[in-house]
C-alpha positions in Angstrom: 68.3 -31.1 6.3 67.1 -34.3 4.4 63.4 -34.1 3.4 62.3 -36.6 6.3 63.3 -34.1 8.2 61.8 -31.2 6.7 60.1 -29.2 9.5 56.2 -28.7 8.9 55.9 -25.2 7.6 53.8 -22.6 9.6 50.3 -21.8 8.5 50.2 -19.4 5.9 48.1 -15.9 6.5 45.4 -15.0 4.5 47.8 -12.6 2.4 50.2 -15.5 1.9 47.5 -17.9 1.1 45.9 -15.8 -1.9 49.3 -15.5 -3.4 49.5 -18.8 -3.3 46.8 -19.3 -5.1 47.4 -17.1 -7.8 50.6 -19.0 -8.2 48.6 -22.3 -8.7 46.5 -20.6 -10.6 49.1 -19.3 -12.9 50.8 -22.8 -13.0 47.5 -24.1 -14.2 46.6 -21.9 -16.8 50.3 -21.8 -18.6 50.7 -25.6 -18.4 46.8 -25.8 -19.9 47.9 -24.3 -22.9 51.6 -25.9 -23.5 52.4 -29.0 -21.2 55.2 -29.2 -18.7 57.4 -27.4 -21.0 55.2 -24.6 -20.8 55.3 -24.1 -17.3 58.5 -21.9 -16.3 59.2 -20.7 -13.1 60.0 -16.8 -14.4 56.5 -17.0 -16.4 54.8 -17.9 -13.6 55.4 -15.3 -11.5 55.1 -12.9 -13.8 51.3 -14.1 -14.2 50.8 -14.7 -11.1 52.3 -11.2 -10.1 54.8 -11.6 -7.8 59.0 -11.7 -7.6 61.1 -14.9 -9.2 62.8 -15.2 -5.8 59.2 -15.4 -4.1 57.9 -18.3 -6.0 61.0 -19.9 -5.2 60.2 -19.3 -1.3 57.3 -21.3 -2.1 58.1 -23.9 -4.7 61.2 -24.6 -5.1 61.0 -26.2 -8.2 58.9 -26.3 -11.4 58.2 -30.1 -9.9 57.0 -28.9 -6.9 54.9 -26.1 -8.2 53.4 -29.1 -10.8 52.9 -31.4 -8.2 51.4 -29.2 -6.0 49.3 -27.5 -8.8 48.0 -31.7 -9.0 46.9 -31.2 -5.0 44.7 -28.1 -6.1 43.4 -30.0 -8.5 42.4 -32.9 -6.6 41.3 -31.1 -3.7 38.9 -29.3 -5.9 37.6 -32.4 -7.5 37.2 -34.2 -4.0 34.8 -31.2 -3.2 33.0 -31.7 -6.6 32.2 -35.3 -5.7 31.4 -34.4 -2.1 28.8 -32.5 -3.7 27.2 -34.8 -6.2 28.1 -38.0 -4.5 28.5 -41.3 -7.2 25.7 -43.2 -8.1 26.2 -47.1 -8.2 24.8 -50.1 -6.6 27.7 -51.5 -4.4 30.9 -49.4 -3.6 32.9 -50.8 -6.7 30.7 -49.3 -9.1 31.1 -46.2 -7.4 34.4 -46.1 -7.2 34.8 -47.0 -10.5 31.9 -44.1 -11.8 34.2 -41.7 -9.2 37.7 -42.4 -11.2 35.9 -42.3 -14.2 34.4 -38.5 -13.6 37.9 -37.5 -12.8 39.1 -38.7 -15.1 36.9 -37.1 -17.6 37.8 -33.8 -15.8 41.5 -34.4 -16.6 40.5 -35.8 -20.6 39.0 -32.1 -20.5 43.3 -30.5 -19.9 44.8 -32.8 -21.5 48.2 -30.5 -21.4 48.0 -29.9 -17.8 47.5 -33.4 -16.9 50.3 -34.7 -18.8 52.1 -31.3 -17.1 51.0 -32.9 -13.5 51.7 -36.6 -14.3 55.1 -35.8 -15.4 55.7 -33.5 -12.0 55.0 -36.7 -10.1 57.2 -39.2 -12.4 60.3 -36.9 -12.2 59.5 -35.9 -8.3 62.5 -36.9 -5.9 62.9 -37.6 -2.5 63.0 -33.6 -1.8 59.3 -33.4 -3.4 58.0 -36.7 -1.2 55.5 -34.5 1.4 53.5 -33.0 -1.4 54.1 -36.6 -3.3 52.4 -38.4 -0.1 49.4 -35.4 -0.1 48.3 -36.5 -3.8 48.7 -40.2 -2.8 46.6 -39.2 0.6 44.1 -37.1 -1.6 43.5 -39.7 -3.5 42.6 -42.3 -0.7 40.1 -40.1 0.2 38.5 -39.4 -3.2 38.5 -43.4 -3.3 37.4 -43.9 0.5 34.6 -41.4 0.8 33.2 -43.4 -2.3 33.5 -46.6 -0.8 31.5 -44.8 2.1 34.7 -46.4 4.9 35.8 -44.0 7.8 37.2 -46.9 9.5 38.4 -49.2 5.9 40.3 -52.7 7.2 43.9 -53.0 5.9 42.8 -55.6 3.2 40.7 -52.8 2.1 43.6 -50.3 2.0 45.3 -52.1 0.0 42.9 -53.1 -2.3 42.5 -48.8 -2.5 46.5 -48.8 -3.4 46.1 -51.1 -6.0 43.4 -48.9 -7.3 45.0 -45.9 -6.9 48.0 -47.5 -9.0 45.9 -48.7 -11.6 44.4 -45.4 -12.1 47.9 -43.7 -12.7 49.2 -46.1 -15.1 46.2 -46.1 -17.0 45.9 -42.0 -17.3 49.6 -42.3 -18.3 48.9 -44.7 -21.2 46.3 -42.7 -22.1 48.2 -39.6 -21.9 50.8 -41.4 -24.3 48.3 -42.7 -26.5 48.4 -46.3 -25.6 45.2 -46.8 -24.4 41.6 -45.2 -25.4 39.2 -43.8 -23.3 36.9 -47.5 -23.5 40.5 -48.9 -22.5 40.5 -46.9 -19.5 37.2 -47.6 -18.8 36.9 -51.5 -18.5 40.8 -51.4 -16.7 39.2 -49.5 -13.7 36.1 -51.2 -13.9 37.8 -54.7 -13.2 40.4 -53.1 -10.4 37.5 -51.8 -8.7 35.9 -55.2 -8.5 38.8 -55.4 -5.6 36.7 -53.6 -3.3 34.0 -56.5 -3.5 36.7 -59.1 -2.8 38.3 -57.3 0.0 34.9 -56.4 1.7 33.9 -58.2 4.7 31.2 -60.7 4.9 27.6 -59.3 6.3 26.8 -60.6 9.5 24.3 -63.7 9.2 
């Protein structure tokens, strides 16, 4: 069966769902200290305490475990903000103070966010659902800054422009092509999209 046509997996039970998390937890912590190298698949279960053959029920790769491990991630930052919402004036500014704070989070692992980043360059077709999840994650980071529920398509795809402005710049960071000041005015000016894209108030 091709990946399109993957079938949606059933919802895990509670059981299911802690292991789970101790798997991404485990991911987390080895690639912290030692990259994407760090992270192998027999480690990993035996941190997170449970059979080889099991993790492989769930990921079936280490770029799948990495990629996923980047969904965990996000989805915890996307609570952060939801709890101390971005300050700024229009919705570039917070957008751009949003990326920025994640970005910081990520500065703070460097290891594991060059061990997720890497997940996501080498992910193929077979790793596309949890591939579309970060893009989607994402969205709604940017979106819920924005304040949009109901965003135009111009405004979409001003957010995917964003959204790939943000990953090539934490990978030249990660690389060491680009400082932090670097990173800072390159968001700044994509953000500056959302202003362009926004529709005129009524007069």
């Amino acid at each position: 069966m091709t990946a399109e046509a993957r079938p949606a997996s059933p919802p895990l039970t509670e059981r299911q769902e802690a292991r789970r998390r101790r798997i991404l937890h485990a991911s987390a912590q080895l690639a912290s200290k030692g990259g994407f190298e760090a992270v192998q698949m027999r480690e990993v279960a035996e941190a997170a305490g449970v059979a080889l053959g099991t993790l492989y029920r769930y990921f079936p790769s280490k770029v799948h475990l990495l990629v996923a491990t980047m969904q965990d991630q996000l989805q915890h930052m996307h609570g952060t903000l939801r709890k101390r919402p971005p300050a700024g004036a229009d919705a570039a500014d917070r957008v751009a103070d949003t990326l920025m704070r994640a970005f910081r989070a990520l500065q703070r692992e460097p290891h594991l966010a060059d061990a997720m980043v890497r997940a996501l360059t080498f992910a193929d077709r077979s790793v596309s659902p949890e591939v579309d999840t970060v893009s989607r994650l994402t969205t709604a980071i940017i979106l819920d800054s924005m304040g949009l529920e109901n965003p135009t398509p111009e405004q979409l795809s001003a957010v995917r422009v964003i959204e790939h402005t943000w990953h090539s710049a934490l990978i030249t960071w990660l690389s060491g092509r680009a400082s932090i000041a670097q990173v800072k005015i390159d968001i700044e000016t994509v953000c500056r999209l959302i202003d362009v894209t926004s529709p005129d108030p009524p007069r």
